[in-house]
C-alpha positions as CSV (number, residue, x, y, z in Angstrom):
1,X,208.5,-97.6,143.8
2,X,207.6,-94.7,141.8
3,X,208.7,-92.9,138.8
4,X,209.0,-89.1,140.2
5,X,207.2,-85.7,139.0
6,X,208.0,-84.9,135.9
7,X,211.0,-87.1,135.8
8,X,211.0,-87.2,131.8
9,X,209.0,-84.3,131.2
10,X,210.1,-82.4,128.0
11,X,212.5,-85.7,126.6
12,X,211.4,-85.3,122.8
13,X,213.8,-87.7,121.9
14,X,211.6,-90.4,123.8
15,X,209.4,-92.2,121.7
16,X,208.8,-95.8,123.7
17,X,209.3,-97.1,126.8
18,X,208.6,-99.5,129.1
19,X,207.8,-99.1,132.3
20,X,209.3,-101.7,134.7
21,X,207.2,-103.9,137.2
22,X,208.7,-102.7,140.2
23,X,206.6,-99.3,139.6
24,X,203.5,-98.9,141.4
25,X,203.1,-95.1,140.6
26,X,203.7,-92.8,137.9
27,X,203.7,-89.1,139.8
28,X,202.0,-86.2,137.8
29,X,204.0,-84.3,134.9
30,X,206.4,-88.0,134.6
31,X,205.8,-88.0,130.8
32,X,204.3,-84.6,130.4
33,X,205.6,-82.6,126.9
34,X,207.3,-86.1,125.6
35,X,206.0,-84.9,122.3
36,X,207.2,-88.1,120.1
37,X,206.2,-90.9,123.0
38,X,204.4,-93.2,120.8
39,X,204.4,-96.5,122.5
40,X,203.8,-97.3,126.6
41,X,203.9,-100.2,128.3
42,X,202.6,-100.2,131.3
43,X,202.7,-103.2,133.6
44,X,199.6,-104.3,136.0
45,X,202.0,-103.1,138.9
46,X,201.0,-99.2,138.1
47,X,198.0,-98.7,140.3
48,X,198.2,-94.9,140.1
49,X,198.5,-92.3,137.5
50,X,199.3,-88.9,138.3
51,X,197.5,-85.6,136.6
52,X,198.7,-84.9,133.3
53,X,201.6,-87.8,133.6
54,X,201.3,-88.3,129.6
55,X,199.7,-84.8,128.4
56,X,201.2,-83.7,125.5
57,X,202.4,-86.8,124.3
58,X,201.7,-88.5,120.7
59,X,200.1,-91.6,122.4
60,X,196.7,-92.6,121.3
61,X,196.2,-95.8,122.5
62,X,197.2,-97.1,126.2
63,X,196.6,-100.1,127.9
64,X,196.2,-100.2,131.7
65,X,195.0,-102.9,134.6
66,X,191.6,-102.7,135.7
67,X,192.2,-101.7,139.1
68,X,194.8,-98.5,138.1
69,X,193.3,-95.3,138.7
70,X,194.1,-92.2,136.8
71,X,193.2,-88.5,136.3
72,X,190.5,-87.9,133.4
73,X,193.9,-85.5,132.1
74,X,196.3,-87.7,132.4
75,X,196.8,-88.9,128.7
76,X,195.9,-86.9,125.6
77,X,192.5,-85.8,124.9
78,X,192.0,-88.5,122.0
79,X,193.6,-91.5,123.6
80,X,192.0,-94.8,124.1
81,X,192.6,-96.2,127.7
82,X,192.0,-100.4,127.1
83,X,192.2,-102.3,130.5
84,X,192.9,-105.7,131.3
């Protein structure tokens, strides 16, 4: 499963989530303008990680699986991607 293009794109009033482990993609745009998103969870399910799925977003920390890949824009310029 996947969580669609800009699904939540421009939901201010979003400041956590957590993705479920039945998600193997998060499309580009998802999360894009979420401006308060604070806190992700993202399980070792996600493999993929669309362009600018969490631009704009107040996240500066994010945790991801080793094997995920990801566009270099899609978190904020300052964010730290941790694998495991």
């Amino acid at each position: 499963s996947k969580l669609g293009e800009g699904a939540f794109r421009r939901c201010s009033k979003l400041s956590s989530i957590t993705i479920p482990s039945s998600i193997t993609k998060i499309e580009q745009y998802t999360f894009y303008d979420c401006t308060n998103l604070t806190s992700v969870t993202i399980p070792p399910s996600v493999k993929s990680i669309g362009t600018s799925a969490f631009r704009n977003t107040a996240l500066t920390s994010v945790t991801i699986a080793e094997d995920c890949t990801y566009a270099s824009n899609s978190f904020p310029p300052n964010c730290v991607i941790n694998r495991y």
